[in-house]
C-alpha positions in Angstrom: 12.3 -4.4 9.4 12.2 -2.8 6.1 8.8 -1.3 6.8 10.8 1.4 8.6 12.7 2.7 5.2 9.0 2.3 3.4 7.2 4.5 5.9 10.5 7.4 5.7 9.8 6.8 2.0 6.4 7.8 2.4 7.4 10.8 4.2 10.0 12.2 1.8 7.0 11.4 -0.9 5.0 13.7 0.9 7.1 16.0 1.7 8.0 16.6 -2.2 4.4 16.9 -3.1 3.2 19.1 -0.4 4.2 22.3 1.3 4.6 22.9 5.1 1.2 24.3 5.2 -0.3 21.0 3.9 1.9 18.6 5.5 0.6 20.3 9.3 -3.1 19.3 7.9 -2.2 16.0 6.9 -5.1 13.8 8.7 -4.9 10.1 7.3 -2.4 8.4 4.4 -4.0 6.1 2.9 -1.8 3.2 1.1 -3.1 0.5 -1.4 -1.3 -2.3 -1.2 -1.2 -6.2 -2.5 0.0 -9.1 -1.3 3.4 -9.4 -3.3 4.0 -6.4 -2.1 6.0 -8.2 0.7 4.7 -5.7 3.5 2.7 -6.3 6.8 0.0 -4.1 7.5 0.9 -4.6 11.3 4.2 -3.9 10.5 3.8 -1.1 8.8 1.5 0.3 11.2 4.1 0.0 14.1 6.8 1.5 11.8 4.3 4.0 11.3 4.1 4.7 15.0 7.9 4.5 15.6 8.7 7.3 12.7 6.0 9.6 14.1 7.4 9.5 17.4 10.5 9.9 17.1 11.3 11.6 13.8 8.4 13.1 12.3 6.6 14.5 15.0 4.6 16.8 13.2 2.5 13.6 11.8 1.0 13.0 15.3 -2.2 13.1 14.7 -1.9 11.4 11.4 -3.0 8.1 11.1 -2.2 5.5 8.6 -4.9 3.4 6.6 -3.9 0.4 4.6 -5.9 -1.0 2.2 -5.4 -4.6 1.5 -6.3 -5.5 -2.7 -6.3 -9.1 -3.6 -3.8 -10.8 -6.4 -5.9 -10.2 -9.7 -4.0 -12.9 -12.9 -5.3 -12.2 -16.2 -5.6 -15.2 -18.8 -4.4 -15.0 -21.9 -6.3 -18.4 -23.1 -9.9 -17.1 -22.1 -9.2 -13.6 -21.6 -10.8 -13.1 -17.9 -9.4 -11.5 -15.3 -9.6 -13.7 -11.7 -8.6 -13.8 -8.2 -5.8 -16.1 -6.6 -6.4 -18.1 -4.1 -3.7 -19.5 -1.8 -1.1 -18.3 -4.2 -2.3 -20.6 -7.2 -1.7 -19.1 -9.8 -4.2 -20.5 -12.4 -6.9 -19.2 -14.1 -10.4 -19.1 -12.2 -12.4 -19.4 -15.2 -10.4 -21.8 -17.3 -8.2 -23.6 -14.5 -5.3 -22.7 -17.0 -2.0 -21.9 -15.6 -1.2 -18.0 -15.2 1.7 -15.5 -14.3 0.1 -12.7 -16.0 -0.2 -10.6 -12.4 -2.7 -7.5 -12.9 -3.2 -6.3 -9.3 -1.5 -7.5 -6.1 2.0 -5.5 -6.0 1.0 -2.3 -5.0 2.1 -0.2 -2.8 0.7 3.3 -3.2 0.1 6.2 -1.9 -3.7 5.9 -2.1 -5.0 8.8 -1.0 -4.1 12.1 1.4 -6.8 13.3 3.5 -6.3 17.1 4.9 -8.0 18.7 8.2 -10.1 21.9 7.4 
């Protein structure tokens, strides 16, 4: 389950960005993340669980939010911007085929909220 390496990821992120202090009043990460992003918010949520119990303890009372953003295409024959649907990747305006992928492969570190 590669979700495992993505959540240590996280925690090394954090731990570069943040001191000791901060990383103790670490309340919720919050992720952005798409579907291409090849990652299961359930998954993730158990690795999430499974890290903070065993290796990074002082997350504990951390939780982990995941917000889900659709697949955005962009056209290049109408110039809209439009939502796939069932992995179609055609235009919603114009019907025209599209690759041109604007949003959907996230996976980001959203957001840090900190206890007072």
């Amino acid at each position: 389950m590669h979700e495992i390496s993505l959540v240590r990821t996280i925690f090394r992120t954090l731990s570069d960005n943040f001191s000791a202090e901060e990383l103790d009043r670490v309340e919720a990460i919050v992720l952005k993340v798409g579907p291409l992003a090849n990652v299961e918010p359930i998954l993730m949520q158990n690795a999430f669980g499974a890290v903070v119990e065993e290796e990074e303890t002082r997350f504990r009372e951390s939780k982990l939010q995941i917000n889900t953003v659709p697949i955005l295409v962009h056209c290049p024959v109408c110039e809209q911007n439009s939502e796939v649907v069932q992995y179609r990747f055609v235009c919603g305006v114009c019907g025209k085929p599209c690759a041109n992928v604007v949003q959907g492969n996230e996976l980001l570190i959203e957001r840090v909220v900190f206890r007072d």
